[in-house]
N, C-alpha and C positions, 0 to 999 in steps of 0.2 A: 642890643638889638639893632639890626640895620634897619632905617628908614628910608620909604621911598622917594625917591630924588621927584620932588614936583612938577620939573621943570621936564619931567620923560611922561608924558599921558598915557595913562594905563592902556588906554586903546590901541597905542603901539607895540604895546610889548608882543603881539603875535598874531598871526592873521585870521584866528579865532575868534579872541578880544575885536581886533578890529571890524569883526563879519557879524561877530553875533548878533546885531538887532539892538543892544542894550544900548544907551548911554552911557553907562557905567559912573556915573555919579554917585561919591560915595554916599555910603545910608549914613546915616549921623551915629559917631561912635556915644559910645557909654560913658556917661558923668557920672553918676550917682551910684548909690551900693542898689545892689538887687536880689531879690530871693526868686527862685524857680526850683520847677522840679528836676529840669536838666542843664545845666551850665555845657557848652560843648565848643571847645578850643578848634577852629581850623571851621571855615567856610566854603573847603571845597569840597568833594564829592562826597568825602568818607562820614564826612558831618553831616550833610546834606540826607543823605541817604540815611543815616543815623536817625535824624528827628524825623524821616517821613517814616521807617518803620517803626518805630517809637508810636508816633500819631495813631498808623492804621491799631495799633492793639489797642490805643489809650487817646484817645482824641480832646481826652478834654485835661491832657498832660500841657503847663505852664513852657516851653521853652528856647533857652536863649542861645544864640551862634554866637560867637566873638570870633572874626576873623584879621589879621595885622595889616590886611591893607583892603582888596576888594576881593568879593568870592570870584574863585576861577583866576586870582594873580597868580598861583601856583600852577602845578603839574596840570589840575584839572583842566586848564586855560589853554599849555604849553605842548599838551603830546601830540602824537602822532592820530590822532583818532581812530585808532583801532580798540575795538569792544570784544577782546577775544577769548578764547575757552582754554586758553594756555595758562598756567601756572608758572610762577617764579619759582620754582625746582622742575627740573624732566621728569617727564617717566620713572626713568631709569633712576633717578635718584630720589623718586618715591616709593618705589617697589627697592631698594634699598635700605630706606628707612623705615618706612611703613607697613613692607610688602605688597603683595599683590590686590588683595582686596582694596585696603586701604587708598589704594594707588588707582584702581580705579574707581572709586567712588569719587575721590575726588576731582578727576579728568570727570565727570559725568556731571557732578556737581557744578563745575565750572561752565559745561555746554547749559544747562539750567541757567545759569547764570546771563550767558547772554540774551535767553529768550523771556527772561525777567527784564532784564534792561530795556528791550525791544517792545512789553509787552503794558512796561510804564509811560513808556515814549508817547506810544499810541492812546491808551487809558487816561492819561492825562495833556492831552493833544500838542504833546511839544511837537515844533520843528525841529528838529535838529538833524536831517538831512540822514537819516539813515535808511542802510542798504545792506541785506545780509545775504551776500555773495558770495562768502568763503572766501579763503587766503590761499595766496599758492609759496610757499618756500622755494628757491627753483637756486638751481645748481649751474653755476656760470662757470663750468669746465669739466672738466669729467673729475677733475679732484674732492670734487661738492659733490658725485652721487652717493656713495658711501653713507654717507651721513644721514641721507635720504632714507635710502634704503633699511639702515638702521633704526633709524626713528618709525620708520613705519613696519618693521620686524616688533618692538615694542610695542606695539597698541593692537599689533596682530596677538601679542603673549597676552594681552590683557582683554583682548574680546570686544577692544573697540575700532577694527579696521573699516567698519563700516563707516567712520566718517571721517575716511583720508582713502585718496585715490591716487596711485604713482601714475605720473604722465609722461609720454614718449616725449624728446623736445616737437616734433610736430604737433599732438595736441595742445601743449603749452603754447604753442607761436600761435595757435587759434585765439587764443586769448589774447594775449602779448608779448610784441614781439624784441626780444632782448638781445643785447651781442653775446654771442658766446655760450648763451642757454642749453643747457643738455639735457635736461631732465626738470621735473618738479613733484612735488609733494605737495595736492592739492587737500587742503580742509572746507569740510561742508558750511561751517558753523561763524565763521570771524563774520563781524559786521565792519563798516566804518560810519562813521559818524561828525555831525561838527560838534565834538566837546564842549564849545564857548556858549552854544548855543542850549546848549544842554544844562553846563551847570549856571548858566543864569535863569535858564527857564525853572529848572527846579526849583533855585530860591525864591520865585514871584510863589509859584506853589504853596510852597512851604509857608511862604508870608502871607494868604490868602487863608491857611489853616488856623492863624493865629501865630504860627513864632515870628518874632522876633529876630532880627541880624546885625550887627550891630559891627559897624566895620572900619578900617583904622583904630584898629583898637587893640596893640598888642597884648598878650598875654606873658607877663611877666614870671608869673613864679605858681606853680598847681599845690593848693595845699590840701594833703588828703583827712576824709574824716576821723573822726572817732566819735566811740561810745556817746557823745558828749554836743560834738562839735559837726555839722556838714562837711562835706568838701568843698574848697572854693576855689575859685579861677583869681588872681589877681590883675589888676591893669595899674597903668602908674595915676588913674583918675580913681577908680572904682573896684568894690570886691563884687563878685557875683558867689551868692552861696544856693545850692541845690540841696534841694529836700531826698530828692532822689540818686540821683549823679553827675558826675564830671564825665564827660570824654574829649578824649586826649585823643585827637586827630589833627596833628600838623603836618604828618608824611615826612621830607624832608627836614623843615625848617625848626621841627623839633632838636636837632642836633645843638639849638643855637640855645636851648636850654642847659643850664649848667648838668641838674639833674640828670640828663637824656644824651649826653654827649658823646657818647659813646653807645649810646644802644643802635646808632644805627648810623650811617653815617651820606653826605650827599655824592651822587655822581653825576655829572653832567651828560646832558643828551643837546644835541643841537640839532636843528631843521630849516631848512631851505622850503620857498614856496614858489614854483613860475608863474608869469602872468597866464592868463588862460591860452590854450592852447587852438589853434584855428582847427575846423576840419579836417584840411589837408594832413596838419601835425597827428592828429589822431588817426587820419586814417592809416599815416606811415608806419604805427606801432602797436596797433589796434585798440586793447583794453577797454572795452566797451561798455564794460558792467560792474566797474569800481572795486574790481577784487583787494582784498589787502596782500603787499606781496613782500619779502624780505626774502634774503640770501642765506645761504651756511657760515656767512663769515664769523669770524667769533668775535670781530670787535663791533656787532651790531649794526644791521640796517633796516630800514622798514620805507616802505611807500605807500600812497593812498593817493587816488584819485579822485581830486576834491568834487563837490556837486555842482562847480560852476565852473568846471574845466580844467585846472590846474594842476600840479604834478608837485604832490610834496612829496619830500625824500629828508631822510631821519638818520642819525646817524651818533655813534658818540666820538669822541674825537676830543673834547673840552678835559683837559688832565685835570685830575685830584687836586685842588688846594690845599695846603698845607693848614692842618688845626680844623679841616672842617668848612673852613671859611664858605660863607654865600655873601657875594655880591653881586650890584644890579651891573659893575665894567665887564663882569663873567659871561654876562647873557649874548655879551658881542666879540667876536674873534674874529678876523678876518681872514685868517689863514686855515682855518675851519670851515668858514662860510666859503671859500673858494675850493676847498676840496669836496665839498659836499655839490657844489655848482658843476664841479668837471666830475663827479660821478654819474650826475643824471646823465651827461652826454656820453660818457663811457655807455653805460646802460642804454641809449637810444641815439646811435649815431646820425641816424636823420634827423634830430635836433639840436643841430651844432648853433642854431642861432639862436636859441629859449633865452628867452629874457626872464630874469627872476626878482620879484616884488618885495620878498619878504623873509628875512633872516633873524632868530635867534636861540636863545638855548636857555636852559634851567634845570634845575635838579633834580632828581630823584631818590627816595628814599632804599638801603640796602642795608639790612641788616648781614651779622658776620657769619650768619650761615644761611641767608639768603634764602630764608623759610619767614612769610609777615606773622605779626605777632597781634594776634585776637584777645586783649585779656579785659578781665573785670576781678575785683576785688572785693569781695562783699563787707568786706571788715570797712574798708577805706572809702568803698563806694567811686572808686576811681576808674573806669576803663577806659581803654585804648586800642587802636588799631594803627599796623607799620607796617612796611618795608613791604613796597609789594613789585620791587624789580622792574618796574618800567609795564608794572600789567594792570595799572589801578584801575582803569577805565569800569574795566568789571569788576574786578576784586574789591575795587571799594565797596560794588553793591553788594557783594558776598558780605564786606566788612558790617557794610549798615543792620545789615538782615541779622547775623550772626550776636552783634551788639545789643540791637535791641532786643532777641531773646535774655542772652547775658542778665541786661541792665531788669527786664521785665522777671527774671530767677523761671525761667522755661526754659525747660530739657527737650531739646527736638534732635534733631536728627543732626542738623546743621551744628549746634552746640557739642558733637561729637568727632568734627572733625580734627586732624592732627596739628592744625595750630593756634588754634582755640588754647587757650591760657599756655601755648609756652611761649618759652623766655630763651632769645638769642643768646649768644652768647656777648659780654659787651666786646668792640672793636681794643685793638692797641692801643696805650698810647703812644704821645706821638714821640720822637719821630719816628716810631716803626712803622706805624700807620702810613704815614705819607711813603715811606720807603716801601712801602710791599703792596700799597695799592698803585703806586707808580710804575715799578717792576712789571704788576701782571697787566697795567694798561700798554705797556711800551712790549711786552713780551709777545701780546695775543696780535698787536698789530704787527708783529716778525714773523709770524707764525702765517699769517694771509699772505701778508708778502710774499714768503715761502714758498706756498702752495699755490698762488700765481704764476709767480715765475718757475715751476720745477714739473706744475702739471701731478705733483701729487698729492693726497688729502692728509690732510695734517694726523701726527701717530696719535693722539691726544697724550705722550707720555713726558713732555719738557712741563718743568716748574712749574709757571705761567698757567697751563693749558690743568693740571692736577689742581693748583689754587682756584681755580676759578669754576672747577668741576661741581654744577649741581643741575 
């Protein structure tokens, strides 16, 4: 297990961390063996969210977090703060899979979801700066409308065009104004939000209910129950055994489990932050109402306009390590960090002067068919929730909600959806792994390229663009 370099204060690692209100002093990890009703691996959202719907059915349920360094040092700490009603598979490749019902229950499922997240925020008086302004996807050439147009063909088959609107580029420049903008695909539904804020607010919650957090404290080895015996969480100080369950929420950093090494594997995302922007900067490009907005590119972008002015932009770019590998040298690239720096001024030429505050990147969790995996085991008393493609913000709270029915043996409606106990398939090994997730990262960035420079929209029919289809 990698340890965190002490000598880097957690507070650094994103401008989240850095914004959120907390101190971030670790809580004292775990010395001693312990008994509870829930042992639960991973302290950011998917955990979090876990033991508060746990609580609301069961309030006077015993339970414990173990997180490997501070809650919110992961994804939950590191993303883009978008809270949105997108799924890690399309449409199209759920009404593939699933078909059509299926396919939109759970696009439906997922708008629920962020007006759950919103409606806890409130209910439980966090700050965490959110704003549910809807996202615009917007087409920076005429080679991006296509795509557009096809994704909102899709939600028109399934009966939910009511909450996406095609935009001329003149209504789009009402909103903001972009070079090169042609078009957009507006959603009613995305929020943004400050993450750091959120998932340390939860935990004061949560520790106010009674559990427990216990941090710096990795989780070594998950040993599942029997007839006989609990499930328990191991650390290199302490056993934690549960009367009730284990959940196995680490997201990424699960890979770094012998057991789990292939169920799912990390990908990197990095993000840029500018200092705040003056007046004048904003009035040059308008964006006045903090919408969330990303591109058709296929090798990932997103943006959010923070609550105290600034302009992050999100991006991946950070190639696959070989074996899986996560570390803390990964989180900084400079040759990343400066193409993400000359994207925002591609995207807003009147801010050739933006100064930028705050650079890093980290992982995210992908399972091999890029469907996350909901399970619980009754035998073993084990469950887990994974891989949810860079969309955790909400997914995780589908994750918690979904869990705690699971772990509580209630059949609701939520408990019926399509990835509710399956099982990914596991990744290669290596080095096929590193050879074919490198391939489609080096492929999908030729593939923009491409359709940059030619002014046409990519065939979706090269290697690359078929491997990475979901």
């Amino acid at each position: 297990m990698v340890q965190h370099d002490p000598a880097v204060p957690y507070h650094s690692l994103s401008y989240w961390l850095e914004t959120c209100g907390d101190n971030l002093i670790p809580r004292p990890p775990l010395t001693s063996d312990i008994t509870v009703d829930v042992a639960i691996l991973g302290g950011g959202f998917t955990g979090l969210w876990t033991a508060y719907y746990l609580l609301s059915k069961d309030p006077t349920l015993k339970i414990a977090i173990l997180e490997r360094r501070i809650s919110g040092f992961g994804a939950s700490g590191r993303n883009g703060g978008w809270c949105t009603p997108e799924f890690s598979i399309s449409p199209v490749a759920a009404i593939n899979r699933f078909g059509f019902e299926q396919a939109k229950n759970l696009h439906e499922v997922m708008n629920d979801t962020v007006k759950e997240v919103g409606a806890i925020i409130q209910r439980e008086g966090i700050g965490a700066d959110w704003a549910q302004n809807g996202s615009l996807q917007v087409a920076l050439g005429s080679y991006g409308l296509p795509e557009l147009e096809d994704t909102l063909r899709v939600f028109q088959s399934l009966g939910l065009d009511k909450h996406y609107e095609m935009w001329s580029p003149e209504r789009a420049n009402e909103h903001v104004r972009i070079a090169g903008l042609q078009g957009a695909l507006y959603n009613h539904d995305t929020a943004v939000l400050h993450p750091g804020k959120l998932v340390r607010q939860l935990g004061r919650v949560l520790e106010n209910l009674g559990v427990t957090i216990y941090e710096e404290t990795p989780v070594i080895d998950i040993q599942e129950g029997t007839s006989s015996q609990p499930p328990r969480l191991l650390t290199h100080q302490a056993t934690v055994s549960a009367r009730l369950a284990v959940v196995v929420a680490g997201e990424a950093y699960l890979s770094e489990l012998n057991k789990l090494h292939r169920d799912l594997t990390p990908i990197y995302s990095s993000i840029v932050v500018s200092e705040p922007l003056s007046n004048r900067q904003w009035q040059s490009i308008g964006w006045s109402r903090r919408e969330a907005i990303a591109s058709t590119r296929l090798s990932i972008d997103y943006l959010q306009r923070t609550a105290d002015g600034r302009i992050l932009f999100g991006g991946r770019g950070e190639p696959y390590h070989f074996a899986s590998k996560i570390r803390d040298s990964y989180d900084r690239n400079e040759r990343i960090q400066a193409l993400l720096q000359g994207m925002v001024k591609q995207w807003f030429p009147s801010l050739q002067d933006l100064r930028f505050s705050h650079y890093w990147a980290g992982p995210l969790g992908v399972t091999r068919d890029f469907m996350p995996n909901f399970r619980f085991n009754r035998q073993t008393r084990v469950a887990s929730a994974w891989g949810y493609l860079g969309q955790g913000v909400s997914t995780s709270n589908l994750a918690g909600r979904i869990l705690s029915d699971l772990i509580t043996e209630r059949s609701t409606a939520l408990t019926q959806l399509p990835m509710v106990q399956h099982k990914s398939p596991k990744w290669e090994p290596e080095p096929l792994r590193w050879l074919g997730i490198r391939y489609v990262q080096q492929g999908l960035a030729n593939v923009d390229k491409r359709a940059e420079q030619d002014g046409l929209p990519p065939r979706g029919t090269s290697l690359p663009e078929r491997l990475n289809r979901h």
